[in-house]
N, C-alpha and C positions, 0 to 999 in steps of 0.2 A: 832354371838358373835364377831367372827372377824372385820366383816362389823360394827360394833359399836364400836370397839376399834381403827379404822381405822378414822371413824366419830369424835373422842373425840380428838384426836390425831389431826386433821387435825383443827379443832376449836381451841385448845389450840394452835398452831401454827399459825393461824390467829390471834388469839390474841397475842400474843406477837410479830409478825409484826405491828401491831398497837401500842402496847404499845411500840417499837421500833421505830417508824414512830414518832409520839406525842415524843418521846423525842430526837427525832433529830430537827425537827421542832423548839423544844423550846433552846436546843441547837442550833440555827441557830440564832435565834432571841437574845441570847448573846454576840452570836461572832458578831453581827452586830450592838449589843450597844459598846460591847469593840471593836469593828472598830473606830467608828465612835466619841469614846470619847479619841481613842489612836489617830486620824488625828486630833480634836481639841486641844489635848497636844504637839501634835508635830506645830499645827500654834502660838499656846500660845508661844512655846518653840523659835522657830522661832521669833515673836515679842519680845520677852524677851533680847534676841541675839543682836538683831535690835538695842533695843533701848540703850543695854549697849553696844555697839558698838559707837551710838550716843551721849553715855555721856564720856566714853571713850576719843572721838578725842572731846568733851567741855575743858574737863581737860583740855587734852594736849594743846588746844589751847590758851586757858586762861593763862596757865603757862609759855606758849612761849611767847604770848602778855606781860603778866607782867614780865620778863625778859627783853625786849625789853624798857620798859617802866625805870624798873631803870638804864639801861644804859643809855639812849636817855636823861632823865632829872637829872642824875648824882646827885642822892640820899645820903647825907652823914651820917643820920638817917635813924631810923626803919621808916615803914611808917604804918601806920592802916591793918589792913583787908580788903582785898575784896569779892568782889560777897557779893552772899545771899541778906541780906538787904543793904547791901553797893554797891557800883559800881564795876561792872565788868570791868576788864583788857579792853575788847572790847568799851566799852564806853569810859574809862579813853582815849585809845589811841585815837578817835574819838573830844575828846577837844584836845589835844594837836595838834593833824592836822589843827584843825580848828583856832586855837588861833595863830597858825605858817602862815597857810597860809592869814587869814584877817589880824591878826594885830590889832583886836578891842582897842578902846580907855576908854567905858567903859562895865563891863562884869557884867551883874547881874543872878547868883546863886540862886533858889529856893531851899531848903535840902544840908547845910553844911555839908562835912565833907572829907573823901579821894578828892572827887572830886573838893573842895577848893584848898586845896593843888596840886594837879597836877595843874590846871589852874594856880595859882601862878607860880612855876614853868618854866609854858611854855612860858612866859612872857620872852622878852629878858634881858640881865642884864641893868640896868638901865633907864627899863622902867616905863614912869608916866601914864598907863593903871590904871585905878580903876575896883577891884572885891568891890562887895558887895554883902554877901552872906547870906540869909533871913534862918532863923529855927523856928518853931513852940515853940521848946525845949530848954530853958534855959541850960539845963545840958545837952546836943549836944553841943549848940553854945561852950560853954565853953571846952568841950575836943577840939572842933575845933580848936580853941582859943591857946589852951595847944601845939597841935598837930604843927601850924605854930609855933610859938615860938620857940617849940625844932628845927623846919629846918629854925630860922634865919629868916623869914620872915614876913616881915612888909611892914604897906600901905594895907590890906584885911581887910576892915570891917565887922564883923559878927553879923548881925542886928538881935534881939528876937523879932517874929512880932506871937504872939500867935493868934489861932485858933479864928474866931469868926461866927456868922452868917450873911454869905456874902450877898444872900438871900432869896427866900422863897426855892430854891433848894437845895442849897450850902453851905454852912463852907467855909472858906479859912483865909487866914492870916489876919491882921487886916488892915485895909484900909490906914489910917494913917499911918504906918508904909513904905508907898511908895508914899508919897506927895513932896518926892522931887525927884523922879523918871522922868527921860527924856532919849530921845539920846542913847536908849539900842542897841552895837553894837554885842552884843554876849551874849543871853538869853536861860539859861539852866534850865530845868523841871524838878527835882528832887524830887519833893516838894509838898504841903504835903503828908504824907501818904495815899496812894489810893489805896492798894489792899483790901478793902472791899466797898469803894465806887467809884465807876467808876466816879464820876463828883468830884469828892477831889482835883481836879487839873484843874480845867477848868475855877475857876476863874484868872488864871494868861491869857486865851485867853479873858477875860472879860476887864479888869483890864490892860493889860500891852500891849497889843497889837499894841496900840496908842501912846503907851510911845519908840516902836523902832524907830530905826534908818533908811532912806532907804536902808541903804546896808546890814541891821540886819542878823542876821544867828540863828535861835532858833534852840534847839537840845533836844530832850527828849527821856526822858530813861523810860523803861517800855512799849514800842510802841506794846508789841504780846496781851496786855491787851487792850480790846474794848472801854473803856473810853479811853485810851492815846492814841490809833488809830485815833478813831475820835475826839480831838483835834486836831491832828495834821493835820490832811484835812480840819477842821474849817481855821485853825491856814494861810495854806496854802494859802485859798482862801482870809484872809483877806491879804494876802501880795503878792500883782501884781510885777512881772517883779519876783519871785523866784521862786525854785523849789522842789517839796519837794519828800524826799528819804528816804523809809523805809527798813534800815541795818540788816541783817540776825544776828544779835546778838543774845546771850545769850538771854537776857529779851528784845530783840527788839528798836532800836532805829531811831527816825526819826531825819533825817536833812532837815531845811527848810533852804536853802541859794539863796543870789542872782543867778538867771538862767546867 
């Protein structure tokens, strides 16, 4: 009797080391999903850090640039918005260097608007420099329009050259709209809207390319986007003796200037 109760006893104990065993085991197997899902929250967490850390000093730096910018061009009006769909402080300061240190004679503008005005602007006073500044959009060109007026300035042409089939690729402005187009000493790439078609801008390397000057300076904005990248190494190759330089900006910008 004993020896049997001894026997049952030792079995029901063996069993429940087992049934003990089997649930550490699968306890084991938890703590190693919640490992392994609490180290991908802390790399998530980490990147998360990262990146508003990197948007952070954008702010800040944007805001410092365009500080700099209405003292530099001594603003006596409101001036538009920037960033987003508009130009970035970074780009804005990027014509104004450029327009100071060439000195272009004529300046042709793809996408009127803030960035009209600053190029105006950067102009010395009484200079006979021509902008002429192209828009897809009637009702653009015209706040444009509105926009110089309120800051006094006159002599910027704002041409409406609507959208058309450039060709069997392409869209772009309409042709006509640049037949008296020569001698472009300062040519900026704004224009038209390309963030859903990467080639929306490639007819100005098609089209105007011919129409610079030797000493041209082309500058385009949106360069972190693959279509405006490769423009701008098209752009480059087609202009011997310059060099072209792609700016850690916000939305990426290239400068193509004499080397």
């Amino acid at each position: 009797m004993a020896t049997w109760v001894f026997t049952l006893a030792l079995c029901g104990l063996l069993a429940l080391l087992i049934f003990l065993a089997r649930k550490m085991r699968a306890m084991g197997r938890k703590l190693g999903h919640v490992s392994r899902d609490l180290g991908q929250l802390q790399k998530e967490l980490r990147k998360g850090l990262k990146e508003n850390d990197a948007n952070q000093w954008q702010h800040y730096r944007q805001s410092e640039i365009h500080a700099q910018l209405l003292n530099l061009l001594n603003f006596t009006q409101p001036i538009p918005p920037t960033r987003s769909w508009a130009a970035s402080p970074d780009l804005l300061m990027t014509l104004v260097e450029n327009v100071q240190a060439h000195q272009p004679k004529f300046i042709v503008e793809l996408g009127s608007g803030i960035s009209t005005l600053v190029l105006a602007k950067s102009l010395p006073a009484g200079s006979q420099s021509k902008i002429i500044s192209f828009d897809h959009s009637a009702e653009f060109a015209q706040v444009t329009r509105n926009v110089l007026e309120q800051h006094s300035i006159t002599g910027v042409e704002i041409r409406v050259a609507p959208l058309e089939q450039y060709d069997a690729e392409r869209t772009w402005y309409s042709r006509k709209s640049f037949a008296d187009i020569s001698q472009i000493d300062l040519l900026v790439i704004d224009g038209p809207p390309g963030s859903k078609d990467p080639k929306a801008r490639t007819g100005a390397l098609l089209e105007l390319a011919s129409k610079l000057s030797p000493k041209a300076v082309v500058i385009i904005d949106d360069a972190n986007r693959e279509g405006e990248h490769a423009m701008a190494e098209s752009f480059a190759k087609a202009m011997p003796g310059h060099t072209l330089r792609f700016l850690p900006h916000e939305k990426g910008t290239a400068v193509i200037s004499p080397s």
